[in-house]
N, C-alpha and C positions, 0 to 999 in steps of 0.2 A: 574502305577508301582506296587501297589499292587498288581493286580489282575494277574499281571503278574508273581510276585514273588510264588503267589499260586500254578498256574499254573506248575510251575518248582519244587517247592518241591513236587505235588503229581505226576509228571514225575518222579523223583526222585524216588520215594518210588517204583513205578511202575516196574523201570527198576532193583533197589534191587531185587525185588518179583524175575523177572525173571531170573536174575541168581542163583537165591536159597539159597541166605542170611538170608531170613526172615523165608523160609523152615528150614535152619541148625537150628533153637531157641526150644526149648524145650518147649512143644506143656505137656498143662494140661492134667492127665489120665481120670479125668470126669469133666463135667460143676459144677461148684461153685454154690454150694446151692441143689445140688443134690446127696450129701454123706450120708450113714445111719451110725451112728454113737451107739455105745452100752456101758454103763454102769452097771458096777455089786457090786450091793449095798452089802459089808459085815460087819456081826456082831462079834464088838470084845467083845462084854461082855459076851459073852453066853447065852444071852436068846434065841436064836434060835437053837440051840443044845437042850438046854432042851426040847423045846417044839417040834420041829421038826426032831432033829437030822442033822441038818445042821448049815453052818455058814452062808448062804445066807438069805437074805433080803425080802421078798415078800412083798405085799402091802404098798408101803412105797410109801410116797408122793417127791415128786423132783420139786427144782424148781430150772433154770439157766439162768442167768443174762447175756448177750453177753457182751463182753466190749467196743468191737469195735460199734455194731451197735446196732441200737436204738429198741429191741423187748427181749421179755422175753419166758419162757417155763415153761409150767405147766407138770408132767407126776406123771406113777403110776407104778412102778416096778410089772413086773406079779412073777407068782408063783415061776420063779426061781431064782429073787432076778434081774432080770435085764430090765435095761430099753431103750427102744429101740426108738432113736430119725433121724428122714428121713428130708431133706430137708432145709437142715441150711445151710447157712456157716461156713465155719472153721474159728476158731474164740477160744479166753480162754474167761472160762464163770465160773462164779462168779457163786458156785453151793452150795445149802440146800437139805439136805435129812430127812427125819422124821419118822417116824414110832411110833405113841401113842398105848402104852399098855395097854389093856383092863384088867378090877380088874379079871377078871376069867384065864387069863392068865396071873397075877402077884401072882394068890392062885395056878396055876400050878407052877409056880418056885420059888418062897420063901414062900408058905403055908401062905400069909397074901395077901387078897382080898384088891390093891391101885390101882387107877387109877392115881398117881403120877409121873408116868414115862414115859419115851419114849427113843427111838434110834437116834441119831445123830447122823453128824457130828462136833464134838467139835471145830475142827477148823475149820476157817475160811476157806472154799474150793474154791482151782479153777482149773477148767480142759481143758485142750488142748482138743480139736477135730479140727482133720484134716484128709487129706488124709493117713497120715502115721501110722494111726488109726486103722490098722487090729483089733486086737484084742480087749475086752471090754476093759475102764476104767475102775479102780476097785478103790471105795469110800469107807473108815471104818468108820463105827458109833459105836458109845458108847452110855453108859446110861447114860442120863441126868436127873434132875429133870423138870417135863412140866406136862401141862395137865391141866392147872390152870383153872376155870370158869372165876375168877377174873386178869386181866392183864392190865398193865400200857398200858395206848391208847397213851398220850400226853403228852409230854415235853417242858416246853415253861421255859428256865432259862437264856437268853441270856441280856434281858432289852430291853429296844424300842429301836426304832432309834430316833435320834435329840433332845435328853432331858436329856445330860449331860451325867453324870455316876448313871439315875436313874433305880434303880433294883428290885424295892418294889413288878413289878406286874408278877413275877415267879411263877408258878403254875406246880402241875401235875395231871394228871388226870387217871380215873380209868375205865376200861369197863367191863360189867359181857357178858362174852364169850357164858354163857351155852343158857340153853331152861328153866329153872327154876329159882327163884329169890334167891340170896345168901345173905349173909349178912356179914356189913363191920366190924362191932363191934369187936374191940380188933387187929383186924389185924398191923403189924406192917410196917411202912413206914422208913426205914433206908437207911446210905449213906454206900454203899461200900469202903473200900476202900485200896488199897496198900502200902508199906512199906518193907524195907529189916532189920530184928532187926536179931542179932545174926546169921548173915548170912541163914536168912529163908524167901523166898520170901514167901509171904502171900495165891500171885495167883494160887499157887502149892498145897496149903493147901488139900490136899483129903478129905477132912471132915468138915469145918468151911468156912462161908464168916466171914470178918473181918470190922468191923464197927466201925464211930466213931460221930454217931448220932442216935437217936432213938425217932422216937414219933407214937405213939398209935391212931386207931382210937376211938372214944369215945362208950361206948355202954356197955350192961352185958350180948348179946348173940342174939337178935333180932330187937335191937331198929331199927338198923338202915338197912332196907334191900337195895338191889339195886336190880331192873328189870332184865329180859333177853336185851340185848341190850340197857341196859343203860348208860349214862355217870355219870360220878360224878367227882366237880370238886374241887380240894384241894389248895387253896391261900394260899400265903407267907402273903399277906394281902386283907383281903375282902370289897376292898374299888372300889370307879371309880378314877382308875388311871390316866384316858383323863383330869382328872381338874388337878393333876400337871405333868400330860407329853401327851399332848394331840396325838402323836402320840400310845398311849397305849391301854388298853382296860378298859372296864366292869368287874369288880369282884364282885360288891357288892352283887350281888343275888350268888355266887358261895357255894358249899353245904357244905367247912367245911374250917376253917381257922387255918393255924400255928400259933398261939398267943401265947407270952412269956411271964407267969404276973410276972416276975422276971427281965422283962426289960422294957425299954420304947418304950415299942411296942404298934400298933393299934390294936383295939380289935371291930370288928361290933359285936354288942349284937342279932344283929338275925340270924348271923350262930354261927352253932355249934364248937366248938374249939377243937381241935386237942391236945392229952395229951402226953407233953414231958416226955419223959422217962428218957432222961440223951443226952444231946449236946455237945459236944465237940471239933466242928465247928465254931460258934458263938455264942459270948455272946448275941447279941442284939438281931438276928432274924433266923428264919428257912430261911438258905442260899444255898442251892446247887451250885455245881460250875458253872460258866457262860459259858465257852467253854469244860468241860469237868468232867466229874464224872462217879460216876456210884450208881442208887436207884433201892433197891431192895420193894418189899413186902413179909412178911411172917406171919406163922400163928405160933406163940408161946406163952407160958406162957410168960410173962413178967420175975417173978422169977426166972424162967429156963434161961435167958440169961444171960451168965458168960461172967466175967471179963479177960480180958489177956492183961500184959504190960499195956498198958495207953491205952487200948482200949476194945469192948467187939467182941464177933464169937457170930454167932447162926448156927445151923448144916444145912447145903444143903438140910437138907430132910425136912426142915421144911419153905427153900423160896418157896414161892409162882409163883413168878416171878422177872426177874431183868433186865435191860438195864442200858446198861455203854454207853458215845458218847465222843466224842473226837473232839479238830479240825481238826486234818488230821487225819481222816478215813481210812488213807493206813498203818500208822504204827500202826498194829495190836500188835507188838513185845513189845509195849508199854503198853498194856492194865494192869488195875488194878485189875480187875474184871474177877475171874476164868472161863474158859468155860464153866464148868458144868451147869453156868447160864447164861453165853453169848458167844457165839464164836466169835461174830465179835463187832463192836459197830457204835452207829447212830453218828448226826452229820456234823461235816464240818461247822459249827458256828461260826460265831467271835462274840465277845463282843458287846450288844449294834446295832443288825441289826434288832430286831422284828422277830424274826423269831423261827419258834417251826420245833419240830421233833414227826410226826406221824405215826403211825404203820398204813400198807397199810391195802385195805379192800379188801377182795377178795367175790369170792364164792364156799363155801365147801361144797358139797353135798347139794345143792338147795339153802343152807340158807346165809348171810350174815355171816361174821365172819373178826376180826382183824387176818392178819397175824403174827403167835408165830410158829418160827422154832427155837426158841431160838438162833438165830443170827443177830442183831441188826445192821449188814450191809446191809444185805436183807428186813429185817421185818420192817425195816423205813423208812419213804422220807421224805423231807424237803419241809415246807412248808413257803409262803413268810411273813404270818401272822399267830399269834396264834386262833384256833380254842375250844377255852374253852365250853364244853358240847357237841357238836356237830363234826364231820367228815366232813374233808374239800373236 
């Protein structure tokens, strides 16, 4: 009886075809996956005016994320700002654009030699390609602060799994990007974070991140250097966690500890300690939030960071780097942490699952390098276990 009912539905189908049922259907203009599709990267800050007399984007790196299907895209905008992508499906695609500014063309437009900066896009982008696609896409970037040697690799704040509500073994870590060795000494490790005071949203702020923890790395300018492609790794506590949550990890060799001698906190005497500047998070320990924050690093005088309200700012120009993560990842509309330092954020974490958020590895021009498009919904994955010093 099956084989018979078969039978009769592809008779079925047969005898539609032939009277031109299946003909009337509206028939695709080209085969799926064989569209070329074009993007045209522009600059709303002006530096490409100055330098070139246009608003268009050249050498600028792209990367887009399908949503639907399981593959990514690497590209590079040619000379006239646009980028030309052949053989995809249509598809909205979770899209990063970058452009890092070289110090010889930051002494051509504001007469000061940085290599501080670069071209984004600030927000979180996503773009349709499909057939209805005639014309390029057109993506705006701005100037962000980027270009760091030094950048957060690792985020591990969530706690293990199957060991109550224990938190103690949260870490972050830090990777030197460049080809030369930097040094940690004084740099500042802070928690971003949002508030609406006197009807001012914070994340608007044009000029200040807003903070409400501070602590220091130890050092007077070179103690402490770190590699080209080093890790270094900063505990809440520098202990082996696995003896009271054996689901946890190893910290006791990790290179610097949050230690509070103002609380009843642990203290390993063979890593070096981490110098609180002013917490306003927790009395007892160096706590980031477990599903959601955002830590920046920056290079400042310590003196130079002012007070505001019940909290302090330090000025955009002076972060180094920052990732904010959430646990849903989609409401961006929620983020704390301005775009100038992160456009999107890592994540997707519940409380208490073992699990970290690392900034992907790619290959940039031959060498190895963490991905920093300064948007922490691209530049991170989620990984099932934490990876302290090492790249999973």
């Amino acid at each position: 009886m099956k084989k018979y009912f078969k039978i009769l539905t592809l008779f079925g189908l047969f005898s539609l075809t032939g009277c031109g049922l299946v003909d009337s259907l509206d028939k695709p203009d080209t085969i799926e996956g064989h569209e070329t599709f074009k993007i045209l990267l522009k600059d709303n800050s002006g530096f490409m005016e100055k330098l070139y007399g246009k608003e268009t984007v050249p050498n600028a790196s792209v990367f887009l994320k399908s949503s639907a299907f399981d593959y990514e895209i690497n590209a590079v905008s040619d000379t006239a700002g646009i980028v030309t992508i052949s053989g995809v499906n249509s598809d909205n695609y979770h899209i990063t654009a970058s452009r890092n500014m070289t110090a010889d063309e930051m002494l051509k437009i504001t007469g000061v030699a940085s290599s501080n900066y670069k071209l984004t896009n600030q927000q979180a982008g996503v773009v349709t390609l499909n057939a209805s696609n005639k014309a390029a896409v057109e993506l705006k970037l701005d100037q962000t602060i980027g270009g760091s040697p030094i950048v957060l690799s690792e985020l591990y704040v969530c706690g293990p799994s199957g060991s109550g509500l224990y938190f103690h073994d949260k870490y972050i870590e830090v990777y030197n990007q460049s080809d030369s060795v930097q040094y940690l000494d004084k740099i500042i490790v802070a928690f971003a974070f949002s508030n609406n005071y006197l009807g001012i949203s914070y994340p608007n702020d044009p000029t200040y991140a807003h903070i409400k923890s501070i602590w220091m790395f130890p050092g007077t300018g070179k103690d402490y250097p770190i590699k080209p492609g080093q890790y270094i790794v900063c505990a809440e506590d520098a202990i082996d966690h696995r003896v009271s949550a054996p689901n946890s990890i190893d910290l006791s060799k990790a290179d610097f500890e949050f230690y509070k001698n103002d609380a009843p906190d642990i203290d390993n005497p063979n890593v070096p300690n981490m110098i609180k500047i002013n917490d306003l998070v927790s009395a007892v320990d160096w706590v980031p939030g477990g599903e959601k924050g955002a830590i920046i690093l920056a290079k400042i005088a310590v003196d130079s960071i002012q007070p505001y309200d019940d909290h302090f700012i330090i000025p955009y120009a002076n972060v180094l780097d920052g990732v904010e993560y959430m646990l849903d990842v989609t409401k961006l509309d929620k983020k704390i942490m301005s775009s100038k330092i992160d456009a999107g954020a890592a994540g997707g974490i519940q409380f208490y699952t073992g699990k970290s958020m690392e900034r992907i590895l790619i290959n940039a021009d031959g060498k190895a390098r963490l991905k920093d498009d300064n948007n922490s919904s691209l530049d991170f994955h989620v990984n099932d276990h934490p990876t302290p010093g090492y790249h999973y």
